[in-house]
MDTraj code that builds the backbone (N, CA, C; nanometers):
import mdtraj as md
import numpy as np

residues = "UNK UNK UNK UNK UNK UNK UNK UNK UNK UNK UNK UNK UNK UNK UNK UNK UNK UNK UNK UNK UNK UNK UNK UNK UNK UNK UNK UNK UNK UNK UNK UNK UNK UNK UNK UNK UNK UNK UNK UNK UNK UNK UNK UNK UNK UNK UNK UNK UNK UNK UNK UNK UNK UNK UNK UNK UNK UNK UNK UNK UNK UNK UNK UNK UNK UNK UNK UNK UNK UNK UNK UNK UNK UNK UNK UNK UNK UNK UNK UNK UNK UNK UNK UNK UNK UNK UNK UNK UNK UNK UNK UNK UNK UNK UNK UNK UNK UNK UNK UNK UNK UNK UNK UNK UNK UNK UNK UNK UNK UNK UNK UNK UNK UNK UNK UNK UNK UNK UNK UNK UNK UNK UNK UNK UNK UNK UNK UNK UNK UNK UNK UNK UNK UNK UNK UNK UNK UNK UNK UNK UNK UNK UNK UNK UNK UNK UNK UNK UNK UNK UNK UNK UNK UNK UNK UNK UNK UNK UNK UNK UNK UNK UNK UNK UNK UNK UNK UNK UNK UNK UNK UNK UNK UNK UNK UNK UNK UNK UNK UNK UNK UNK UNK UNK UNK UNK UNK UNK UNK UNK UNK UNK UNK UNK UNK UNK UNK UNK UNK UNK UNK UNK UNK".split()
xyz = np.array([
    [0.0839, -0.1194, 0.0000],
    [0.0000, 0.0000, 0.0000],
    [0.0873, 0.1242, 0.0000],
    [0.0654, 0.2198, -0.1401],
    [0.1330, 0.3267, -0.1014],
    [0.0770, 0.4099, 0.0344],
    [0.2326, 0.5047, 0.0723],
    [0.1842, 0.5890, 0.1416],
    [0.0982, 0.7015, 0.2134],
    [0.0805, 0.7234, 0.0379],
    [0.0176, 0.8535, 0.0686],
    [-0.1094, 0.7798, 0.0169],
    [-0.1204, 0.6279, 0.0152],
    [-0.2640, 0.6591, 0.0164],
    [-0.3255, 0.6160, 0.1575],
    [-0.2359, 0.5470, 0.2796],
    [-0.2513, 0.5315, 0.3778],
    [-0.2747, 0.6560, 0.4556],
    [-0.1989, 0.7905, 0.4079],
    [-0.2019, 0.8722, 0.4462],
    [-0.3475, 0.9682, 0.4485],
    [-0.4014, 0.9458, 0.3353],
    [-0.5378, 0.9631, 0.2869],
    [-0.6192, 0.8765, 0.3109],
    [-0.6189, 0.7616, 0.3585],
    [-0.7027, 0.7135, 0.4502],
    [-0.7325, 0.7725, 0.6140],
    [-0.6034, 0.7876, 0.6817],
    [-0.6314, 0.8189, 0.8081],
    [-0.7035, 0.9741, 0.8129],
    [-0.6563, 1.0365, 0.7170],
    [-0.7453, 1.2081, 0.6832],
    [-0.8859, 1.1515, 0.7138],
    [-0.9389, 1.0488, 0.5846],
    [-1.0484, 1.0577, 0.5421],
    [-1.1208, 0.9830, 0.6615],
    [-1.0283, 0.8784, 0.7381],
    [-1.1252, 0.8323, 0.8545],
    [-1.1688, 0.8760, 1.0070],
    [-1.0584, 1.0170, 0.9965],
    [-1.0617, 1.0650, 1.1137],
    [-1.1958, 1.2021, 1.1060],
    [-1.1893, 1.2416, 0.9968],
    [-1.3253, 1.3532, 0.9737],
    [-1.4298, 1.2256, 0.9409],
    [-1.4552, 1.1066, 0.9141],
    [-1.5497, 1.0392, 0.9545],
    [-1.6464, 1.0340, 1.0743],
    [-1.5144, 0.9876, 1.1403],
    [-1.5132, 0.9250, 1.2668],
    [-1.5287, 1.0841, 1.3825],
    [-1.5362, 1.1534, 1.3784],
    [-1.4893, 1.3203, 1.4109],
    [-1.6689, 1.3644, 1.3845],
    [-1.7454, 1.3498, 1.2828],
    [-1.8645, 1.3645, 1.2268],
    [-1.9671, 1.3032, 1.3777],
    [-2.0328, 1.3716, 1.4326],
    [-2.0955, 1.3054, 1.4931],
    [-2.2067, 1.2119, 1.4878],
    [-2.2346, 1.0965, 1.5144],
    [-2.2976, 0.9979, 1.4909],
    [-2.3681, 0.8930, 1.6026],
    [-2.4251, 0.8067, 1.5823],
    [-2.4895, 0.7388, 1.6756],
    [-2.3708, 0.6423, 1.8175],
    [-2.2903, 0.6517, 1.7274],
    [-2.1562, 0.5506, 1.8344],
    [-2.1237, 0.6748, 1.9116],
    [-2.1101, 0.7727, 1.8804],
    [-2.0917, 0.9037, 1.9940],
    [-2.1690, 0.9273, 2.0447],
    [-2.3114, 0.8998, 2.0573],
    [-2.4451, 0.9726, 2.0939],
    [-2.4206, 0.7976, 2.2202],
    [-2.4459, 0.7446, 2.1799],
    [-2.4755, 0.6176, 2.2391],
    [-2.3459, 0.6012, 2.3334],
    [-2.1853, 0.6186, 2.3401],
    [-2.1276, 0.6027, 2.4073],
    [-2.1334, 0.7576, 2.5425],
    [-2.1759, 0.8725, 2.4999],
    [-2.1650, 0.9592, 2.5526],
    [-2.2893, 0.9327, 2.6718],
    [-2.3770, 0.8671, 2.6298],
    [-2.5168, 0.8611, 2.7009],
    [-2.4809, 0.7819, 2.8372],
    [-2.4184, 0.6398, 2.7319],
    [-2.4018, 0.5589, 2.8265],
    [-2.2908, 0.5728, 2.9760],
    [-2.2219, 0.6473, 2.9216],
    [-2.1187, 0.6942, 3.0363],
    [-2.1617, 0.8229, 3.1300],
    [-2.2363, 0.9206, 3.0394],
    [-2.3722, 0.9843, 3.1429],
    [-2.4382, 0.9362, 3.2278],
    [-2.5319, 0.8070, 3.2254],
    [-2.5555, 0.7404, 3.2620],
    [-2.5161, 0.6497, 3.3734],
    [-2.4352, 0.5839, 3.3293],
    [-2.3793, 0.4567, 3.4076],
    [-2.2448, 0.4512, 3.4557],
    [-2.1702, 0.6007, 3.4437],
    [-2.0598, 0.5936, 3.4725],
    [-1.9355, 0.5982, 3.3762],
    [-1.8123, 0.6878, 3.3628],
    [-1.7390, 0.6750, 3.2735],
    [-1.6260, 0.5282, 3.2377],
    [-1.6691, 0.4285, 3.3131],
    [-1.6345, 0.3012, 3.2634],
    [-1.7345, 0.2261, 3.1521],
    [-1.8692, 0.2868, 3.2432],
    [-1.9492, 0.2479, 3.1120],
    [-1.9661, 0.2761, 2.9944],
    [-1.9202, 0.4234, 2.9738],
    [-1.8604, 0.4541, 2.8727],
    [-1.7759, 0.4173, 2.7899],
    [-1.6075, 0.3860, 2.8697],
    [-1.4998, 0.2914, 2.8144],
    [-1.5186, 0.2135, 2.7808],
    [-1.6249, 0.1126, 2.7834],
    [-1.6462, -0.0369, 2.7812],
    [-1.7166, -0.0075, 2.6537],
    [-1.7684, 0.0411, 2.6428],
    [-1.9102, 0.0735, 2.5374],
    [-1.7928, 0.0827, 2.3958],
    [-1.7252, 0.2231, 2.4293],
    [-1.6278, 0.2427, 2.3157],
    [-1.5612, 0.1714, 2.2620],
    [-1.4709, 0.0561, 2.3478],
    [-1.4276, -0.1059, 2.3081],
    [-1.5204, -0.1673, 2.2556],
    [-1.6326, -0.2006, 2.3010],
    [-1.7236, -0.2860, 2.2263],
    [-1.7087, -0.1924, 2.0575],
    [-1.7503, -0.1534, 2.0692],
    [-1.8106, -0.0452, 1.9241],
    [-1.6468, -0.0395, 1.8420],
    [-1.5243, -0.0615, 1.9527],
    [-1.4189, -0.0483, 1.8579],
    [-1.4308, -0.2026, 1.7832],
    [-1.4208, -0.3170, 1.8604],
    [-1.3839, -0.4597, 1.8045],
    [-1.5506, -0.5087, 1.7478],
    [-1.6294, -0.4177, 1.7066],
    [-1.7819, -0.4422, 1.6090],
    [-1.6739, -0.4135, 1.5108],
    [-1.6371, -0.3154, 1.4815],
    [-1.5647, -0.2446, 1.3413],
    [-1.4330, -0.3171, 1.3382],
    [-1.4162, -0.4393, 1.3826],
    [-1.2797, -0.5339, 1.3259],
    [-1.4122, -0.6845, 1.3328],
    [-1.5038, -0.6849, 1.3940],
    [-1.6061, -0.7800, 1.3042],
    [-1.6406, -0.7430, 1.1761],
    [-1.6686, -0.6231, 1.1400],
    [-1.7156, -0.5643, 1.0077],
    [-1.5817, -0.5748, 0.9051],
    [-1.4820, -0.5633, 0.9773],
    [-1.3781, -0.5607, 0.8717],
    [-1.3520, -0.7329, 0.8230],
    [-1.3351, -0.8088, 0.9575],
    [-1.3703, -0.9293, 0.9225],
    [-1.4575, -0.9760, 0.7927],
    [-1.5846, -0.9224, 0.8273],
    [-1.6904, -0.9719, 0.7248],
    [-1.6938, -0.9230, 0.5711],
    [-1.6087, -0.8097, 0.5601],
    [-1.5844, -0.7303, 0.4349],
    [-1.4512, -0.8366, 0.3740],
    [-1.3766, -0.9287, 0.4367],
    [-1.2873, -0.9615, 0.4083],
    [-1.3425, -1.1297, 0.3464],
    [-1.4639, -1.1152, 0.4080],
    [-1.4859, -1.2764, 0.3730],
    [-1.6072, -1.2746, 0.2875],
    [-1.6426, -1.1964, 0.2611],
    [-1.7516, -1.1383, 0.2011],
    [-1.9279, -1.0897, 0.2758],
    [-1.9056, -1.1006, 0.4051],
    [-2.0314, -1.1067, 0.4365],
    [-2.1363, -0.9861, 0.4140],
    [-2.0171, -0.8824, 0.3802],
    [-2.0980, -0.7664, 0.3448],
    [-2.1768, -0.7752, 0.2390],
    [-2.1386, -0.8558, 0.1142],
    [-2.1401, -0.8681, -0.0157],
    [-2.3212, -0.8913, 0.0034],
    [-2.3114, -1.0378, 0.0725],
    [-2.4238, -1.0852, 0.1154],
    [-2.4975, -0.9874, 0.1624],
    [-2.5070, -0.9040, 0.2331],
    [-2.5822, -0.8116, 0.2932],
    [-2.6558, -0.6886, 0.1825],
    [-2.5211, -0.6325, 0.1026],
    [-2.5778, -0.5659, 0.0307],
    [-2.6840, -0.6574, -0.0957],
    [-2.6827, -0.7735, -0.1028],
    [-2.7375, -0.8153, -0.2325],
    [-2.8297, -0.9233, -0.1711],
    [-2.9239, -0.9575, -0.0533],
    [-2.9755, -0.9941, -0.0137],
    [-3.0781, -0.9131, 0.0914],
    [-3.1663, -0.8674, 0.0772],
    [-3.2729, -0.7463, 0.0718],
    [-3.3163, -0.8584, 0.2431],
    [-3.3457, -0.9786, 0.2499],
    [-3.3637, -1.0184, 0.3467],
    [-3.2728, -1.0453, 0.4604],
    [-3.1425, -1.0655, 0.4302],
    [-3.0386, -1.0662, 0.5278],
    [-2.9982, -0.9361, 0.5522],
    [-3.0789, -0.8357, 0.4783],
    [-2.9765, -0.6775, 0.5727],
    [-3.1167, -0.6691, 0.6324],
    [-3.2587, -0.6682, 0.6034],
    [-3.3748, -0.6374, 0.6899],
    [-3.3509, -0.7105, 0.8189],
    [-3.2966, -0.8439, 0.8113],
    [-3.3179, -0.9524, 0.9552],
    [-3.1829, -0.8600, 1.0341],
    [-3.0757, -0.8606, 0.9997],
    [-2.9462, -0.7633, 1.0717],
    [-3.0205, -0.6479, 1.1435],
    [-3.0628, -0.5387, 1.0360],
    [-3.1365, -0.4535, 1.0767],
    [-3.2084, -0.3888, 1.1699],
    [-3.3625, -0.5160, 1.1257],
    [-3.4417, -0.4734, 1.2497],
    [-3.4132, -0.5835, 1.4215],
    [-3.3161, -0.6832, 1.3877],
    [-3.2384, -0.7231, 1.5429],
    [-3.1691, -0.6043, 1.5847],
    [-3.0716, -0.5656, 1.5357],
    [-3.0276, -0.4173, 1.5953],
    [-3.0666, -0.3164, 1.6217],
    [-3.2260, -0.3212, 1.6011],
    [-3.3180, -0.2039, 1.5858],
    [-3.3980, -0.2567, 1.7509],
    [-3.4181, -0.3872, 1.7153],
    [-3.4928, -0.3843, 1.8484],
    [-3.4217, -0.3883, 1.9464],
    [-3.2990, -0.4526, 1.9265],
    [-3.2242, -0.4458, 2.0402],
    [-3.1788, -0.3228, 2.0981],
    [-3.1354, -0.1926, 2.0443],
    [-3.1402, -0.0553, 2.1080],
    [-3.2935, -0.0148, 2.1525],
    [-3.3935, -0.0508, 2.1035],
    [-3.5190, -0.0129, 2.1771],
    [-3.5404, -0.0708, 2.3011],
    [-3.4837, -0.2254, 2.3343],
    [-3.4919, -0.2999, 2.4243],
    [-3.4265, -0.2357, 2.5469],
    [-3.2624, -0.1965, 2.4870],
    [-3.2325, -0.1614, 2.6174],
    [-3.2946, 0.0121, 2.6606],
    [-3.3483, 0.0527, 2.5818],
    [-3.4144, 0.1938, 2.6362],
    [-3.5202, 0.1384, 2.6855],
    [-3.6517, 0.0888, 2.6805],
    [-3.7185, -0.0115, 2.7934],
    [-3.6201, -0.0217, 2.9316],
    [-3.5451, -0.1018, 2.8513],
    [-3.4618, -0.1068, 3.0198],
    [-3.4661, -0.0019, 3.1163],
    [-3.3823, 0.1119, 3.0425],
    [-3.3418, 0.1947, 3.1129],
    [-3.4192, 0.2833, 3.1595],
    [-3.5915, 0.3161, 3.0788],
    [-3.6566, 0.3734, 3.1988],
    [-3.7092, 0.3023, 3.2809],
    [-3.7447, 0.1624, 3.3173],
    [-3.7631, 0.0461, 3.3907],
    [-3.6744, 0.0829, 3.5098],
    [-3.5496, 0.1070, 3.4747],
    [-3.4292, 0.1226, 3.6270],
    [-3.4174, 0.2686, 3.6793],
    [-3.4925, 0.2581, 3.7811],
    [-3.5098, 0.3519, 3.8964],
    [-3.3898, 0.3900, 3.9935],
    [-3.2569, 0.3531, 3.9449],
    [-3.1540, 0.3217, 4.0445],
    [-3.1059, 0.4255, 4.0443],
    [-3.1046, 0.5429, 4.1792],
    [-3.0261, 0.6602, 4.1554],
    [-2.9263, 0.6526, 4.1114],
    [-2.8878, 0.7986, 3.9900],
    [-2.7725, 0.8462, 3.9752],
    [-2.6490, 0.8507, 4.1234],
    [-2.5250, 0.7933, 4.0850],
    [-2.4132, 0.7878, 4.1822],
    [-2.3081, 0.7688, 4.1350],
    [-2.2025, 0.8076, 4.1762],
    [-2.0671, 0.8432, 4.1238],
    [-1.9777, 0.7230, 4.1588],
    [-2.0047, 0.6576, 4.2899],
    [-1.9561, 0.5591, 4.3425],
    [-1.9717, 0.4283, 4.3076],
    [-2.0783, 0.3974, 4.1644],
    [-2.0864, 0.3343, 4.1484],
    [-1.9973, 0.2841, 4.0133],
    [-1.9287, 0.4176, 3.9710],
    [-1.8697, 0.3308, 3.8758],
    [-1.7763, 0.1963, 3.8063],
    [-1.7183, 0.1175, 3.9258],
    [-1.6096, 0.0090, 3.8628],
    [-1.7542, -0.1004, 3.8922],
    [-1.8717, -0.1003, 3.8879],
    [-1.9909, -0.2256, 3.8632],
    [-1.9437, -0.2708, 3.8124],
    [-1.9066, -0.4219, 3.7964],
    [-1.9149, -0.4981, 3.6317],
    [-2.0670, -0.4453, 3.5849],
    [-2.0564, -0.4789, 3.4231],
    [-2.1951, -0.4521, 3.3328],
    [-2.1334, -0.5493, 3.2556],
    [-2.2233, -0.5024, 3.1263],
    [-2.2233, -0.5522, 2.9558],
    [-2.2223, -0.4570, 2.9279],
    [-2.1528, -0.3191, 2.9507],
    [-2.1589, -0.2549, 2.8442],
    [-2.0595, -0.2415, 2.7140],
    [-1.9498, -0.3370, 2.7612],
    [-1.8893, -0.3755, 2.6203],
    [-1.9404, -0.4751, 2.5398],
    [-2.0317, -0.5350, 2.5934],
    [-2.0361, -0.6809, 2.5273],
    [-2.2318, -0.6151, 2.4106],
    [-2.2493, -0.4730, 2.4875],
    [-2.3950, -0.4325, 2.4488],
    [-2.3463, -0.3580, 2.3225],
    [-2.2129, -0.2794, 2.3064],
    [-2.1058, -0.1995, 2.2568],
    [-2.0640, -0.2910, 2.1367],
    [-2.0349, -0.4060, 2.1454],
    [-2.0488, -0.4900, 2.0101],
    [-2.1824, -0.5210, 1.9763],
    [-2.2723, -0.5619, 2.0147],
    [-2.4172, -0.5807, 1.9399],
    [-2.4567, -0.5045, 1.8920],
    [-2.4709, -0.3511, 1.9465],
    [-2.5117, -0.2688, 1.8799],
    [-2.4144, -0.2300, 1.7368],
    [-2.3063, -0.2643, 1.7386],
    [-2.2064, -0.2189, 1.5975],
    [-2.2213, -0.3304, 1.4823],
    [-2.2338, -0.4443, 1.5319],
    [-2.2500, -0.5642, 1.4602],
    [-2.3954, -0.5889, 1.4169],
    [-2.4705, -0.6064, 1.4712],
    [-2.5866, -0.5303, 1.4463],
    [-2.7093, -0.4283, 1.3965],
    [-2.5903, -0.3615, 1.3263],
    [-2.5957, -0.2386, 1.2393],
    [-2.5234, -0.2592, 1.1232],
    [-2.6573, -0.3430, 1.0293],
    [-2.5806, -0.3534, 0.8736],
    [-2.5137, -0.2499, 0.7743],
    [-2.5731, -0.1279, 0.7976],
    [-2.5220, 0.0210, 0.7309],
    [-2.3526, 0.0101, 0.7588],
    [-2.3149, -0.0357, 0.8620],
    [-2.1908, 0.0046, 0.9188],
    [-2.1115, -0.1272, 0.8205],
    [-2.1533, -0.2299, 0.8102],
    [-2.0791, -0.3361, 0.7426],
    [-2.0609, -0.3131, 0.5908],
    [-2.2126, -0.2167, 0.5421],
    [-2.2010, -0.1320, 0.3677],
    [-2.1189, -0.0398, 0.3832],
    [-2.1204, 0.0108, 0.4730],
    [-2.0143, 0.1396, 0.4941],
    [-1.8829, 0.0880, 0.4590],
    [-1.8417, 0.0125, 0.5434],
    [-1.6902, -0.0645, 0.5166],
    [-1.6722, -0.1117, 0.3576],
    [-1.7725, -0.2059, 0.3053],
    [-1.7633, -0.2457, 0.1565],
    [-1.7086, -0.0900, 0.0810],
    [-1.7619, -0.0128, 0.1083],
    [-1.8045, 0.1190, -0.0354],
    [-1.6671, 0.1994, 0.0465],
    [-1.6288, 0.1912, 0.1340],
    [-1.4903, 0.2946, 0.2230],
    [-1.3549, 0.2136, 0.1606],
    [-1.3416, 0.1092, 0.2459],
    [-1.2190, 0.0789, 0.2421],
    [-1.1486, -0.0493, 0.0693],
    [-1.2483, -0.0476, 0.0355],
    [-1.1530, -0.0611, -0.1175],
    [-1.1064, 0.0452, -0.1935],
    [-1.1543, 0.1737, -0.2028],
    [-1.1330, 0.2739, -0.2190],
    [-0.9595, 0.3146, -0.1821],
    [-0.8809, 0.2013, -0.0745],
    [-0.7570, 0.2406, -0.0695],
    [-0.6734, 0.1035, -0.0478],
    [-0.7481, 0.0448, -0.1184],
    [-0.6557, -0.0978, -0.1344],
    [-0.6177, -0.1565, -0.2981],
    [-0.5302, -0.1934, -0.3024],
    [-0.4745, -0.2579, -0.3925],
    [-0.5160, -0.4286, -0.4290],
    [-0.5254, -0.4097, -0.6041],
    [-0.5649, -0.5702, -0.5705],
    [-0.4819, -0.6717, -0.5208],
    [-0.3349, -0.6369, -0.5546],
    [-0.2557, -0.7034, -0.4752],
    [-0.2383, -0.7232, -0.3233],
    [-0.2667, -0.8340, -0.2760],
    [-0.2475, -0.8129, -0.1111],
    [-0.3850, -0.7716, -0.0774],
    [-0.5073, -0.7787, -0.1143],
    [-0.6189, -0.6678, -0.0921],
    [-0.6562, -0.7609, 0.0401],
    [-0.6662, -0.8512, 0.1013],
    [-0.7039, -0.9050, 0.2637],
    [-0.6268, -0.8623, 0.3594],
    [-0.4984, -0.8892, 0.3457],
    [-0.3843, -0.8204, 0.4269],
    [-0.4160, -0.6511, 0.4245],
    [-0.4729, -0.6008, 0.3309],
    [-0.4467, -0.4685, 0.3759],
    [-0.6021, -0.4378, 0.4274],
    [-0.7374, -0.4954, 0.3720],
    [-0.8069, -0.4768, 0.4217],
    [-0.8190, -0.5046, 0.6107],
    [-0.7229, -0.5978, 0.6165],
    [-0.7307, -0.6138, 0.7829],
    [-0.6479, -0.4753, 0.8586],
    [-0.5644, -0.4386, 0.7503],
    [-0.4736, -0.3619, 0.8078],
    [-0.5992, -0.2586, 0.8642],
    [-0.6559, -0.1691, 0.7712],
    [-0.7425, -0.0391, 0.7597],
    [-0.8188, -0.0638, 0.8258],
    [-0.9055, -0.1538, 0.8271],
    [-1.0006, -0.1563, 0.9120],
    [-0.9041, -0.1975, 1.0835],
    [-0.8367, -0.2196, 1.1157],
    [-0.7730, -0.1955, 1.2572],
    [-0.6843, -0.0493, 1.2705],
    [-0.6428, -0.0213, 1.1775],
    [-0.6160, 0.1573, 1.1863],
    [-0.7404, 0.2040, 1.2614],
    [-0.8662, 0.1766, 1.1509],
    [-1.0063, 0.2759, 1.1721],
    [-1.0388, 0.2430, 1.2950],
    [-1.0456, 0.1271, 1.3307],
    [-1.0838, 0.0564, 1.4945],
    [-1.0115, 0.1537, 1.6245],
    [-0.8473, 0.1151, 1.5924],
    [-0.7919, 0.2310, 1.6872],
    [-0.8397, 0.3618, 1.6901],
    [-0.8470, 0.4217, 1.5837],
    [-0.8883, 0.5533, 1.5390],
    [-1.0295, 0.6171, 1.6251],
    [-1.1150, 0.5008, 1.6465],
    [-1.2608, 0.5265, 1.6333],
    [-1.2584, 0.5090, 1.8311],
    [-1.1899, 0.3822, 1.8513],
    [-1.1586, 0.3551, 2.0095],
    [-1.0493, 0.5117, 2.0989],
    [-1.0008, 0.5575, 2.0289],
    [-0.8825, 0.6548, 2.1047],
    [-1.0073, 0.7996, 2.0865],
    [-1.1027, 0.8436, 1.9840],
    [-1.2286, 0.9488, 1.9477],
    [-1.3220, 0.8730, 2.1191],
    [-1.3424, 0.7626, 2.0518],
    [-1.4319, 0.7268, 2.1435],
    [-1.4374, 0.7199, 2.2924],
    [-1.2999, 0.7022, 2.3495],
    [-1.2491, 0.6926, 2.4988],
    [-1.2713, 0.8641, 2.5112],
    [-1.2040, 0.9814, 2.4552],
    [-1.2133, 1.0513, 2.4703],
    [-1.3451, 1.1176, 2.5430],
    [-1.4613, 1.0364, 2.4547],
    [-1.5889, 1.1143, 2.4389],
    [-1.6411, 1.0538, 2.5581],
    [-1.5814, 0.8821, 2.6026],
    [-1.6575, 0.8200, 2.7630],
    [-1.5884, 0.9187, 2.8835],
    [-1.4880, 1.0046, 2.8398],
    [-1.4114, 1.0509, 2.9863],
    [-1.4909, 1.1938, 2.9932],
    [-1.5054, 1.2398, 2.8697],
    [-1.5747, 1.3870, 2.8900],
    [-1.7194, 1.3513, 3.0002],
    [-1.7814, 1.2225, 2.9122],
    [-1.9064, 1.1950, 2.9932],
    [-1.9055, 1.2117, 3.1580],
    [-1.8031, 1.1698, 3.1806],
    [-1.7673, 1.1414, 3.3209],
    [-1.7827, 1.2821, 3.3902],
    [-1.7131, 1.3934, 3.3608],
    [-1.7229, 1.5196, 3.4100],
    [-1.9085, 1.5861, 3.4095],
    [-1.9687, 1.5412, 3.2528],
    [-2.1339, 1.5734, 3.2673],
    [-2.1673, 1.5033, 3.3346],
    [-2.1236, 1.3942, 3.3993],
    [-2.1919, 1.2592, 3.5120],
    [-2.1819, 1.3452, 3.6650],
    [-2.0523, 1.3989, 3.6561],
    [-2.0405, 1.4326, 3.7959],
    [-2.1428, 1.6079, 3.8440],
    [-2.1807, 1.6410, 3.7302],
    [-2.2207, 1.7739, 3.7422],
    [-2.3808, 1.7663, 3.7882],
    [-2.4463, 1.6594, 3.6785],
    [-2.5696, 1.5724, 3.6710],
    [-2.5877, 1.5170, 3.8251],
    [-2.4703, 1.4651, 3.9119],
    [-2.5072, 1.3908, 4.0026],
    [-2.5530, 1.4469, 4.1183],
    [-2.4472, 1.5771, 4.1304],
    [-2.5277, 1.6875, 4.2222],
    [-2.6376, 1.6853, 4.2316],
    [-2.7148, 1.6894, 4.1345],
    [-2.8293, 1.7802, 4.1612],
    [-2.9214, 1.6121, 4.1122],
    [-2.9402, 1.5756, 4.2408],
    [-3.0708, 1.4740, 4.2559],
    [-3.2337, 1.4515, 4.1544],
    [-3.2277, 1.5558, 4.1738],
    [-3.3641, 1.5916, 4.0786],
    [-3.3484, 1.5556, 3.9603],
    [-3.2222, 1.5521, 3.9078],
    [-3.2574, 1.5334, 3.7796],
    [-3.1821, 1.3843, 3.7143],
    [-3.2126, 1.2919, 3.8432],
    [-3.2068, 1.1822, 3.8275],
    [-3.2740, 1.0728, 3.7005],
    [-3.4249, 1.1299, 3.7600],
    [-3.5278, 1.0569, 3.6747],
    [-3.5470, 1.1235, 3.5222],
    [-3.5154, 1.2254, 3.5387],
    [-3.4932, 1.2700, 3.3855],
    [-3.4153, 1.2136, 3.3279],
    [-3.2950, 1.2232, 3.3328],
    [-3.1883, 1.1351, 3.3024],
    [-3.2157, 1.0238, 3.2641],
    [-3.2484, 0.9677, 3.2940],
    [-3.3269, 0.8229, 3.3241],
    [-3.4232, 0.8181, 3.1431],
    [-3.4590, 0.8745, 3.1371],
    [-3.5843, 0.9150, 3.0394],
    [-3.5024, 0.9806, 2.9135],
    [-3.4351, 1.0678, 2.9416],
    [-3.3867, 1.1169, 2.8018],
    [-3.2617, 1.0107, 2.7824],
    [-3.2178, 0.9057, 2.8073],
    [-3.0860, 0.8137, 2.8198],
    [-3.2077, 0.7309, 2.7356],
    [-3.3504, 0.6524, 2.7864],
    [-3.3677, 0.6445, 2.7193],
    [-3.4505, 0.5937, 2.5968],
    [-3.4943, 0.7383, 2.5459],
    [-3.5468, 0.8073, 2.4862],
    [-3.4522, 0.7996, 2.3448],
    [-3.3385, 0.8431, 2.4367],
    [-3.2197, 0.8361, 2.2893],
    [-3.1798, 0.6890, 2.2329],
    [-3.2030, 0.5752, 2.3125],
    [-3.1961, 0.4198, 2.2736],
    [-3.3003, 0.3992, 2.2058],
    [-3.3838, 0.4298, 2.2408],
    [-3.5143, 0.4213, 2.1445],
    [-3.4970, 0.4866, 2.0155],
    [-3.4842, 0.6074, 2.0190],
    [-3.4623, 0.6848, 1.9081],
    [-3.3816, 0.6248, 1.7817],
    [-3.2727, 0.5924, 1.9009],
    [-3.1016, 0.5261, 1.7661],
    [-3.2227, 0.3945, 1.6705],
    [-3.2842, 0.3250, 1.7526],
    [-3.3654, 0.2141, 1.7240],
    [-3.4007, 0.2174, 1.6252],
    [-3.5098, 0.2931, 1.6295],
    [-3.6158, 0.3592, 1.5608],
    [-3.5475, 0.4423, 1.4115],
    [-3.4226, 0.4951, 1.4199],
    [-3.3675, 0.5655, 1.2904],
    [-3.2801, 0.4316, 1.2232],
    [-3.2218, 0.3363, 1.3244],
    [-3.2025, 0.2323, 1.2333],
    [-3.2935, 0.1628, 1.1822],
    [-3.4013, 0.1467, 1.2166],
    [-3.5300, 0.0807, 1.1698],
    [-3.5926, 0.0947, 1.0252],
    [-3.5692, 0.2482, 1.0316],
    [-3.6937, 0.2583, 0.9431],
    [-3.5772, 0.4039, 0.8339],
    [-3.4625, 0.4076, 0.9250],
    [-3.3714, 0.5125, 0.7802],
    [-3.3246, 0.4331, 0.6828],
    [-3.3076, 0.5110, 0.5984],
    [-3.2033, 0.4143, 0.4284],
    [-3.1114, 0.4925, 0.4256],
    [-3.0399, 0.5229, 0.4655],
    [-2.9028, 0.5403, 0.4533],
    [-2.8282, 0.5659, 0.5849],
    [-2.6664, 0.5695, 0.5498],
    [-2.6368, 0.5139, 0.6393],
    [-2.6106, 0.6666, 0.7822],
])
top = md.Topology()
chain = top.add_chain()
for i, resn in enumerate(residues, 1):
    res = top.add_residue(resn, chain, resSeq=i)
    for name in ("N", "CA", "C"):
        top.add_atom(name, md.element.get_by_symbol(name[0]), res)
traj = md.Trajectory(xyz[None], top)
């Protein structure tokens, strides 16, 4: 792989990845929420979805996706219900906001891959992105390469965005009252992500 087109990849994936989007909305919430580990965890998950996707671009599963109208609807609307599911959850849990609670074990890495894997747009995304800077020579080897550049890339954006959470967590926690709100707009916005993967066409 030439240089400068590696070089023009990391440009082009960092104003991607920089663009705000549902993996920022969803990791920022969750570390609002549940603590800035839950955040971290979230961002890992969502980093190693996007080295499943690169995986599947490498073996073709994307291929399948784009040219099978029923295997991207079934991907789809599982990832669709499954972010609605856990917003159910989360106005269901009444558990005050607390600061002390953050080293809980959770799933929020393991919720952090479902939701990325889960989201067929993101696996078309990869097809239509990253050949764009590969060569036919070597084209698996380098497709693994890029798509673990973009992974780091998206995990080092993303940690960033669980630690900021942490500071709106601690500001939020003060003030009691606005526990149960919290609670409701956290989610409100799981529902939402749901609901725009559900029923949007593009990505």
């Amino acid at each position: 792989m030439a240089v400068s087109s590696l070089d023009l990849f990391i440009v082009a994936s960092v104003g991607l990845i920089l663009a705000p989007g549902p993996d920022t909305i969803y990791v920022l919430t969750r570390g609002v929420s549940d603590g800035p580990k839950a955040g971290l965890l979230s961002a890992a998950g969502i980093s190693t979805g996007i080295l499943v996707h690169t995986l599947g671009a490498v073996l073709g599963l994307s291929v399948l996706l784009r040219t099978s109208a029923t295997a991207f609807s079934l991907v789809k609307y599982a990832g669709a219900l499954y972010l609605i599911y856990l917003g159910i959850q989360t106005f269901r849990d009444d558990e005050p906001l607390t600061i002390e609670d953050d080293d809980r074990d959770d799933h929020s890495y393991l919720q952090g891959v479902a939701i990325n894997v889960l989201n067929p747009k993101v696996a078309l995304f990869f097809l239509a992105f990253l050949p764009q800077f590969v060569d036919s020579a070597g084209a698996t080897g380098q497709f693994l390469v890029l798509g673990g550049i973009y992974a780091v890339l998206t995990l080092t954006y993303l940690t960033s965005v669980a630690l900021l959470s942490g500071r709106v967590r601690a500001l939020l926690a003060a003030r009691p009252s606005l526990n149960r709100g919290l609670r409701w707009v956290t989610g409100s916005i799981f529902v939402a992500l749901g609901a725009r993967l559900a029923v949007g066409d593009h990505l």
